[in-house]
N, C-alpha and C positions, 0 to 999 in steps of 0.2 A: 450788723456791720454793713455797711455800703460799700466797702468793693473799694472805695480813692483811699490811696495813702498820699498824706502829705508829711509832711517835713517839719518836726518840730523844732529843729535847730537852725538856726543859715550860721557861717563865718563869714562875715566881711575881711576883708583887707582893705589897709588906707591905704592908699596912693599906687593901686595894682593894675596891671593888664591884664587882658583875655591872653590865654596862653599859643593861640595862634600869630598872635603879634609877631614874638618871636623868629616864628615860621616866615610870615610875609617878610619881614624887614630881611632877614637872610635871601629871600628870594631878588627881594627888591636890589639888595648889594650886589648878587651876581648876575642880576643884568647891569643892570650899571656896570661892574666892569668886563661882562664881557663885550660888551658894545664900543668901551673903552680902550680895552687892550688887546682884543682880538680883532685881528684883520681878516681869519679863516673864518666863513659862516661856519662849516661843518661845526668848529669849535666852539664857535658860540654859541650854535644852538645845543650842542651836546651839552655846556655848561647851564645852561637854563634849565633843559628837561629832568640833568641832572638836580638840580634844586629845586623845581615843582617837585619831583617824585620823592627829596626828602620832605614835603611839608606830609606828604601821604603815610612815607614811611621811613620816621630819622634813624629806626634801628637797619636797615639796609644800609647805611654809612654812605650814601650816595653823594650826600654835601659833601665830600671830598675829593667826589671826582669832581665835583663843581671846581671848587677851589684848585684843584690840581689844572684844572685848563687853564687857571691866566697866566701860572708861569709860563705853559704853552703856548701861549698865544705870546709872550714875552722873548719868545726863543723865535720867534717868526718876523721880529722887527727889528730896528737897528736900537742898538742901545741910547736909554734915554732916563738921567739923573731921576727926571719926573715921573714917568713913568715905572722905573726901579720900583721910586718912593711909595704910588700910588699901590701898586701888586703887592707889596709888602703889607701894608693898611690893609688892602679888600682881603687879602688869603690870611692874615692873623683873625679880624673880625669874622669872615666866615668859620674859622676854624674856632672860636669863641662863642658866636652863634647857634652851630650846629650842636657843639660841647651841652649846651642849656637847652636845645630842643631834644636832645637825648634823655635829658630827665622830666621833664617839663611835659605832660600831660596837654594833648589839643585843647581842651577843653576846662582847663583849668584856670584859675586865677593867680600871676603871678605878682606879688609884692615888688614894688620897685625896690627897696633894702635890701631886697635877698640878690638882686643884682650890684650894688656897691661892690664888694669884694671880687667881684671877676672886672666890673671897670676899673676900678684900681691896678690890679694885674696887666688887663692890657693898654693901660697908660703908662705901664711903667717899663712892660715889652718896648714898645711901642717908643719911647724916650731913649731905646738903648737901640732897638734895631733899625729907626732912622738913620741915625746921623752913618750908620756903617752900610747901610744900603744906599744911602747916598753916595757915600765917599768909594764902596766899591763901583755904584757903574761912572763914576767921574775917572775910577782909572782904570777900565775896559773901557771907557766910549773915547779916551785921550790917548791908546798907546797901540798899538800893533799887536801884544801878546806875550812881545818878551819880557819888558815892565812885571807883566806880572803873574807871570810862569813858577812865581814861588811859593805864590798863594796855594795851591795845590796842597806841597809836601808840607808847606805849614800848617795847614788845616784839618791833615792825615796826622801831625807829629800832635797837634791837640786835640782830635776827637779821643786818640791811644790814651791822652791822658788823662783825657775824662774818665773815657773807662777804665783806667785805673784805679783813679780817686774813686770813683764808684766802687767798685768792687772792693775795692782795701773798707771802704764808707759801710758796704754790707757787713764782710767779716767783724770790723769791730763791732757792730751793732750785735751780730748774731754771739760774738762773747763776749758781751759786757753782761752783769746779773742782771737780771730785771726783777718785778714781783713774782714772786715765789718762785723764785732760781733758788738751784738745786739740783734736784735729778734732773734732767732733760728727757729724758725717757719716759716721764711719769709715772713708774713706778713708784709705790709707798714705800717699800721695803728696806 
């Protein structure tokens, strides 16, 4: 024996990344918008270091604090249609980002197909949360407050409904048969 082990196998992947790509490109978006939409350094450096430190370690979930400062940084300027638009993009992408560098091995080879199915999702987010984050800061940056003082309880009277729908969405799920419905208990007897 000589002591070298080599590798009788390789897998290629056609048309793949190195799995740190991921990591960088996530990094590279939150500077980008923290340079963007933060006007506090404190915040924009705390959102970078936060996203260096997820390419080190995505199970820490620290991409989120990344993400969670541009709204912050959004809460610190005057409101602006574009700017809505933009934070919406960077904090969805980050948060799609991060989602894939949680599974996704530093050092692994990602297939770009295996990526299809979450762009699709956040193009199709993304086509639906525009035009409503447009059209909300067009009527916060256009009105005083009272305008739109109803947005509130409207938004309280459909989160309840979602959880409702949810929950009624579990229960039937939990008693409808499934395979090998029957005892629930698992008992043979």
């Amino acid at each position: 024996m000589t002591g070298i082990l080599r590798r009788a196998h390789t897998f290629r992947a056609p048309a793949s990344v190195p799995g740190v790509v991921v990591r960088i490109v996530l990094v590279a978006i939150v500077t980008a918008g923290a340079f963007a939409l933060i006007p506090v350094p404190l915040w924009r450096w705390i959102a970078i270091v936060a996203a260096l430190a997820s390419v080190i370690a995505p199970r820490s979930m620290v991409a989120w604090v990344a993400a969670g400062c541009l709204p912050v940084g959004m809460l610190l300027t005057d409101p602006s249609p574009a700017r809505t638009a933009l934070a919406v993009l960077l904090v969805h992408a980050i948060h799609v980002l991060a989602g894939i560098g949680l599974t996704v091995p530093l050092r692994s080879q990602l297939a770009l197909r295996a990526l299809l199915p979450s762009a699709r999702r956040f193009a199709v987010i993304e086509l639906i949360a525009q035009p409503i984050a447009f059209g909300g800061a067009l009527l916060v940056g256009g009105s005083t407050g009272v305008a739109i003082a109803w947005l509130a309880p409207l938004g309280a009277v459909l989160l309840l409904a979602g959880i409702v729908f949810a929950l009624r969405g579990l229960r039937m799920a939990d008693a409808a048969p499934g395979p090998g419905a029957g005892n629930r208990s698992g008992d043979t007897t």
